[in-house]
C-alpha positions as CSV (number, residue, x, y, z in Angstrom):
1,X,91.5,-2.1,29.3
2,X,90.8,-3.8,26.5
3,X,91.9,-7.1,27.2
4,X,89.4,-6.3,30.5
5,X,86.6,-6.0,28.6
6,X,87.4,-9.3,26.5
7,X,87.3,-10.7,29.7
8,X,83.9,-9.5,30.7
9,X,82.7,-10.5,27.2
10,X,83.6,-14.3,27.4
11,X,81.9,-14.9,30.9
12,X,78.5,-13.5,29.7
13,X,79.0,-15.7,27.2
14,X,79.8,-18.8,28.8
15,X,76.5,-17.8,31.1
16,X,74.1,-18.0,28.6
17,X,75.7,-21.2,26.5
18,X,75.1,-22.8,30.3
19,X,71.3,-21.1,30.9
20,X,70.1,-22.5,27.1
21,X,69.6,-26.7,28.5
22,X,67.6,-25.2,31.6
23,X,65.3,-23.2,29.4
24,X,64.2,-25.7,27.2
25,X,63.9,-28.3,30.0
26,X,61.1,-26.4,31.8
27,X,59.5,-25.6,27.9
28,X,59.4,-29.3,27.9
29,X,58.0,-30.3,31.8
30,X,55.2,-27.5,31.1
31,X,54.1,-28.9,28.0
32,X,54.2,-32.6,29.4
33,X,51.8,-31.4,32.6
34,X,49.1,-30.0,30.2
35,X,45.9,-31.1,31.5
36,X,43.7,-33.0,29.1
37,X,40.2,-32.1,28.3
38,X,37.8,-34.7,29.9
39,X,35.4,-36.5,27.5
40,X,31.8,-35.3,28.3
41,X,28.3,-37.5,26.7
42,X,26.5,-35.1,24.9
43,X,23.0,-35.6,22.6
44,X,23.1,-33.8,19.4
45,X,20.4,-32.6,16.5
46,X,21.0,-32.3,13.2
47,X,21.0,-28.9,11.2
48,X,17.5,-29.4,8.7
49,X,16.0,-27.8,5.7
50,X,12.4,-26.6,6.0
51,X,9.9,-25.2,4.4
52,X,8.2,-22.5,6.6
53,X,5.7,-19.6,6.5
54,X,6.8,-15.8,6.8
55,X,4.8,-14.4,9.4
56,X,3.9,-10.5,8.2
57,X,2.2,-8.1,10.6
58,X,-0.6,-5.5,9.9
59,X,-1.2,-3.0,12.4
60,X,-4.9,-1.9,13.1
61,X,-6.9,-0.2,16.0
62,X,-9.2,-1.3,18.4
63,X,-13.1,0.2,17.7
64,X,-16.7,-1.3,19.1
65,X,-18.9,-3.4,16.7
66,X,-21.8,-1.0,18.0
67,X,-21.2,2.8,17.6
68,X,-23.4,5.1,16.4
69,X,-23.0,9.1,15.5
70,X,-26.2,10.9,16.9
71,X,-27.4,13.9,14.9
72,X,-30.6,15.5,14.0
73,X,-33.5,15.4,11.7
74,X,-35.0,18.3,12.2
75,X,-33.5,21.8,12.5
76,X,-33.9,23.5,16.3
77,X,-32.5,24.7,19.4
78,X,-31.5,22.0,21.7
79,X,-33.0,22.5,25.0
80,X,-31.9,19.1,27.4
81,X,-28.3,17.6,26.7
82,X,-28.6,15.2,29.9
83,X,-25.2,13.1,29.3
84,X,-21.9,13.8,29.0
85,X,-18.4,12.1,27.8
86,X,-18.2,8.4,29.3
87,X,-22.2,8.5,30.5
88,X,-23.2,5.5,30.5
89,X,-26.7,4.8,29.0
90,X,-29.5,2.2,28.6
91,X,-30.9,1.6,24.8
92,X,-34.1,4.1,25.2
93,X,-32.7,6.5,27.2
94,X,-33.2,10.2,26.2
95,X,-30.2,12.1,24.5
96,X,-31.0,15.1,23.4
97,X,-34.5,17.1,23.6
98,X,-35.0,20.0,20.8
99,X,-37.5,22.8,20.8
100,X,-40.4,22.2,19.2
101,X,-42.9,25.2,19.2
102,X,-43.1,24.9,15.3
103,X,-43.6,21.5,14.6
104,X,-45.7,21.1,18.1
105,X,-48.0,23.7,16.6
106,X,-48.7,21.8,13.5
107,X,-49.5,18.8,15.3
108,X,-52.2,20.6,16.7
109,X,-53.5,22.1,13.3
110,X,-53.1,18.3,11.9
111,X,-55.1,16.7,14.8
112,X,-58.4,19.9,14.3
113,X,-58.1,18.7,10.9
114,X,-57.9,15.2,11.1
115,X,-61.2,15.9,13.8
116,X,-63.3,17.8,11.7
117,X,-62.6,15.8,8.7
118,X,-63.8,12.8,10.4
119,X,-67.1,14.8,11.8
120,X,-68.2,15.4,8.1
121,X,-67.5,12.0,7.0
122,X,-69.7,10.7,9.8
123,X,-72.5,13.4,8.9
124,X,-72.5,12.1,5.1
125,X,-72.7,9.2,6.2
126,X,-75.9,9.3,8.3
127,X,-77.4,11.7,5.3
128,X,-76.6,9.0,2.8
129,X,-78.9,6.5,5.1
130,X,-81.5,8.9,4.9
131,X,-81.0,9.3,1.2
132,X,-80.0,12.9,1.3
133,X,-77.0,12.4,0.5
134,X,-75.0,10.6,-2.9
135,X,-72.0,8.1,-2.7
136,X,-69.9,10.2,-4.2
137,X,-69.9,12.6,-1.8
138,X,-69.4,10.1,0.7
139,X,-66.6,9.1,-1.2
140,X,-65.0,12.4,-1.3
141,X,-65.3,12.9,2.7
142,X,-63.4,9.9,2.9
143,X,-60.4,10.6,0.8
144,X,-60.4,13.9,2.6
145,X,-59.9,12.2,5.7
146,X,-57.2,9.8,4.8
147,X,-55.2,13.0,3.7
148,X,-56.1,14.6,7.3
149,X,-54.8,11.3,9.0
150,X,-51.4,11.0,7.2
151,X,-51.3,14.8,7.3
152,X,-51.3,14.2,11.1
153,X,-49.2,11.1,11.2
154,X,-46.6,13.1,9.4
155,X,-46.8,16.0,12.2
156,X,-46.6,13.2,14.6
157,X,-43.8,11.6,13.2
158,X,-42.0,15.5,13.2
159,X,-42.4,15.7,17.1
160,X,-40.9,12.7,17.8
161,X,-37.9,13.8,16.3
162,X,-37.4,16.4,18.4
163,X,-36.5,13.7,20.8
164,X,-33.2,11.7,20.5
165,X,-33.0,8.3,22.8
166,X,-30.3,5.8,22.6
167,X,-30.0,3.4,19.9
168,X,-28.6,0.7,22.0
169,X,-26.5,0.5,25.9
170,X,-23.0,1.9,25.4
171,X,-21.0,4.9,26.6
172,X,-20.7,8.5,25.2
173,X,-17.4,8.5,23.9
174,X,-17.5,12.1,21.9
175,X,-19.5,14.9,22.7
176,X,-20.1,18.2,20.3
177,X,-23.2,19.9,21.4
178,X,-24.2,21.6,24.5
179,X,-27.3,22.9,25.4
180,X,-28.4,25.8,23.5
181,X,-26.9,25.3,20.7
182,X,-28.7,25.1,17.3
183,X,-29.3,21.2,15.9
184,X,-29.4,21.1,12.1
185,X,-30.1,18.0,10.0
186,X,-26.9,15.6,9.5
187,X,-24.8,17.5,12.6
188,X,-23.1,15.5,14.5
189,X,-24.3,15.8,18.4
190,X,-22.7,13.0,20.2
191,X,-21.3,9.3,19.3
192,X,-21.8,6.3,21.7
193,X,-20.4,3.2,21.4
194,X,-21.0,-0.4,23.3
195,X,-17.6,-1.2,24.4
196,X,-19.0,-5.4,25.6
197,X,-18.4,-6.2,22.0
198,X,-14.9,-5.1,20.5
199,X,-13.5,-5.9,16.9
200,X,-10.4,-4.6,15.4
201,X,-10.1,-2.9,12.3
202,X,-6.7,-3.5,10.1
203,X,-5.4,-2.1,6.2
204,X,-4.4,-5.4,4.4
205,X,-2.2,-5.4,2.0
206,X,-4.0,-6.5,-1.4
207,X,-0.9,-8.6,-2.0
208,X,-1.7,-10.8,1.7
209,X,-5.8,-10.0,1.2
210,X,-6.6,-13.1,-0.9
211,X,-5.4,-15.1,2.1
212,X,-7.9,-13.9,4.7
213,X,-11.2,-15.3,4.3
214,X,-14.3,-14.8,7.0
215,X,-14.5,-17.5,10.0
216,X,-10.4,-17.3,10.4
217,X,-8.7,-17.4,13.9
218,X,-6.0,-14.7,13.2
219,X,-2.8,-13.6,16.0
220,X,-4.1,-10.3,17.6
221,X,-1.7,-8.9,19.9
222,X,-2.7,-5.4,22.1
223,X,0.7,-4.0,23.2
224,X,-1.2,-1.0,25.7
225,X,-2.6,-4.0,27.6
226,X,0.6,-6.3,26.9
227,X,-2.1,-9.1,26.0
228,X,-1.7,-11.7,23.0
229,X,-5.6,-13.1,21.6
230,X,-7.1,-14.7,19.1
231,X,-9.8,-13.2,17.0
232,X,-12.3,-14.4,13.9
233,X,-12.4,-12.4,10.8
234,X,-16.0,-11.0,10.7
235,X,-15.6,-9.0,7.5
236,X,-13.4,-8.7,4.5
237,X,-13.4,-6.0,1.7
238,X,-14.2,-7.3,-1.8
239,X,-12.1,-4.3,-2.9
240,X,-8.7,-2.9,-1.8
241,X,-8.1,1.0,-2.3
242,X,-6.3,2.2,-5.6
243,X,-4.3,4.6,-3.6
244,X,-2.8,2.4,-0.9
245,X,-3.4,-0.8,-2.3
246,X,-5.1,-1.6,1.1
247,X,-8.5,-3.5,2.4
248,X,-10.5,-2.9,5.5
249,X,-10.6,-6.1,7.2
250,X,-12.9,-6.8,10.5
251,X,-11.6,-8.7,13.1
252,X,-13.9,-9.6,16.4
253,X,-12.2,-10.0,19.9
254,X,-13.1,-11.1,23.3
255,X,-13.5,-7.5,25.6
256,X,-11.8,-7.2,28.6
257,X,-10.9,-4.5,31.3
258,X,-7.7,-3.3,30.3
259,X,-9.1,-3.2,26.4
260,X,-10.4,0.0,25.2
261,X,-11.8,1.6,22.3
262,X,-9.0,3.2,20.0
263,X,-6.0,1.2,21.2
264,X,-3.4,0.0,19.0
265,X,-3.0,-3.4,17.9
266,X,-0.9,-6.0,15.5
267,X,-2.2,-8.7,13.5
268,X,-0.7,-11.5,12.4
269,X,-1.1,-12.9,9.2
270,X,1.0,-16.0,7.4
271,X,3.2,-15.1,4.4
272,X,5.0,-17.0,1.3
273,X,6.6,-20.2,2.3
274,X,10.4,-20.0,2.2
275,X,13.2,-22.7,2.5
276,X,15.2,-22.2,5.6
277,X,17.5,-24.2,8.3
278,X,15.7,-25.2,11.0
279,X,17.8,-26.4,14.1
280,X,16.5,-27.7,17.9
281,X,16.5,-23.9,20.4
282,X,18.8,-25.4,22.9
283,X,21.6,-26.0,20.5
284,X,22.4,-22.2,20.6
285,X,24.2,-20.8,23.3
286,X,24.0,-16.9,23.9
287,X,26.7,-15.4,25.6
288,X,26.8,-11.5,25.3
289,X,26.0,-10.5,21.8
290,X,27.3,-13.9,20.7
291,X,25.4,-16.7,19.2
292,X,27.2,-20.0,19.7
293,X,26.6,-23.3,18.9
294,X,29.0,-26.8,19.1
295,X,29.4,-28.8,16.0
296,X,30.7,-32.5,15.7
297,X,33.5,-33.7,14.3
298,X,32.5,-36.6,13.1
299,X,35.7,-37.7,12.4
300,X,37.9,-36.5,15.6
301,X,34.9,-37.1,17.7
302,X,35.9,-33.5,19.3
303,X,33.5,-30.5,19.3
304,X,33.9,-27.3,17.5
305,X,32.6,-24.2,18.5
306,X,31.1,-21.9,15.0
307,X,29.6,-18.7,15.4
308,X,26.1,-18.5,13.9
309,X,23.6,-16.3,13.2
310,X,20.1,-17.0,14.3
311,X,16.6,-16.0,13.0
312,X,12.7,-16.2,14.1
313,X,11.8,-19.4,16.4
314,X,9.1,-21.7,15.7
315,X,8.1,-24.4,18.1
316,X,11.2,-24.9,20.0
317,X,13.2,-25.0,16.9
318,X,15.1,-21.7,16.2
319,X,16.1,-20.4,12.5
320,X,19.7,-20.4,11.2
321,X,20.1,-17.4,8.9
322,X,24.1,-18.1,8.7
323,X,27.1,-20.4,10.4
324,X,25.9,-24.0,9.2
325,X,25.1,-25.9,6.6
326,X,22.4,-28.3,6.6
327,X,23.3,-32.3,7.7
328,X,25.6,-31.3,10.0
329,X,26.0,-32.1,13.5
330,X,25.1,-30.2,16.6
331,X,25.4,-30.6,19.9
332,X,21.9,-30.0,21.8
333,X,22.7,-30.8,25.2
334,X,25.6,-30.0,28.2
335,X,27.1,-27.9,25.7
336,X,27.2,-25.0,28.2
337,X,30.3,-26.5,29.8
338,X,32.2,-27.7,26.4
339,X,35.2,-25.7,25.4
340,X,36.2,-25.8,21.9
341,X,38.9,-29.4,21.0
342,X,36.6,-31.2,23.7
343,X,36.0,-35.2,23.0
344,X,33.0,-36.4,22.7
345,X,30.6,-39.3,23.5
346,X,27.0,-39.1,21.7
347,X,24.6,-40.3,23.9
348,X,22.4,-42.5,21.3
């Protein structure tokens, strides 16, 4: 048995002392048929240091240049409320109509004043021609009379406040009172607004405040109506706030239809300048999550593939946060079909 099993033992042997030349034979024939990587023309762009401005954005909301809140001067129960929220209205048209049995009854006292004031003076008068009658009583008629007038001009004036008209064409965009109610001086009634001409109000930081200045074009961007405009500063704070450190700053817009009153908006405004590497958009390759770019080996003449890490993009050039280092060598175009170890020939 044993001399069986050294038997066995010496033919596996031999088998695989015989298989080792075969082995590394087809190691060798695969490795000779490797297929070489073609040479591909390329351009290429060189990584560059720039100096560039931050863009910082404010955020701010959307409100009409014209609005007014509508209130009362006089105390009174309101009697005609003919609008209602989003009426539209001409500048003159009646509001709001308050009772007036008070103040419409002093008019009247005013006016029989005024009227007999002025039938005396004329009476003097005519005695004074006929010389029964002294200057200074003359005199006195007609200082009488001046107080009747303004007396009446100041009953006048009442009345017409019991009458509210529109300041200018816009729409009712808040509503309080309602017919009946009791209108005191200073409460707020209604609030209209002319929605043609649209501005946006934004908080500036004080720090970024000193770099707005009235007549600039500033980046105004309305995400509700995915629009991107341009609008001029019309009015900068000389003062920010002590408690947020912030400024009201007025920016005018063009109005259009998907723009209303109240929307959200961003501003744009520029920041510090800061040194970063600027490289050509089309050098960057973006496959998944992945940002990929080819560099040149000046040496080899082969590219290398680097993963980088890209930033912000300014005029077709895009920001390189991490991967490169400035004067290097990029390839910027056919660099979607390179494969890492590829030769190169730079198309000059």
């Amino acid at each position: 048995m044993r001399n069986w099993n050294r038997m066995i033992f010496g033919v596996l042997l031999l088998s695989g002392i015989a298989l080792l030349p075969g082995c590394n034979g087809s190691e060798e024939h695969n490795k000779a048929e490797a297929p070489l990587l073609p040479t591909i023309t390329v351009e290429t762009g060189e990584v560059r240091e720039e100096l560039v401005q931050s863009r910082i954005e404010v955020v701010g909301t959307l409100e009409a240049v014209e609005r007014a809140s509508i209130s009362s001067r006089i105390s009174g129960q309101i009697i005609e409320l003919p609008v209602v929220l989003g009426s539209r209205v001409n500048k003159g048209d009646v509001l709001v109509r308050i009772s007036a049995g008070e103040i419409s009854a002093k008019v009247l006292q005013a006016e029989a004043q005024l009227s007999q004031a002025r039938r005396n003076l004329a009476r003097e008068n005519k005695l004074q021609k006929q010389g029964a009658s002294t200057q200074e009583t003359v005199k006195a008629l007609q200082d009488v009379t001046r107080i009747a007038e303004a007396a009446s001009k100041e009953a006048q004036t009442m009345l017409d406040y019991t009458i509210i008209t529109a300041p200018f064409s816009g729409t009712i965009t808040n509503k309080v009172a309602n017919t009946g109610d009791l209108a005191s001086p200073g409460k707020l009634l209604l609030q209209i607004e002319n929605g043609e001409e649209l501005q946006v109000l934004a908080q500036v930081p004080e720090a970024l405040l000193l770099k707005v200045a009235v007549g600039d074009i500033l980046s105004v961007e309305i995400p509700a109506a995915n629009l991107i405009l341009t609008g001029e500063v019309a009015e900068v704070a000389p003062a920010a706030n002590p408690m947020s450190r912030t400024a009201p700053v007025k920016i005018n817009i063009l109005s259009g239809p998907d723009l209303r009153v109240g929307q959200f908006a961003r501003i744009g405004l520029e920041g510090t300048g800061e040194s970063t590497l600027m490289l050509t958009r089309s050098a960057v390759l973006f496959k998944g999550q992945l940002e990929i770019v080819f560099v040149v080996d000046k040496k080899e003449k082969i590219a290398r593939m680097r993963l980088v890490k890209t930033g912000v993009t300014y005029n077709g050039d895009v920001e390189i946060i991490s991967g490169l280092e400035p004067g290097e060598l990029v390839v910027t175009s056919n660099n979607d079909k390179l494969q890492d170890g590829q030769p190169l020939e730079i198309k000059l």
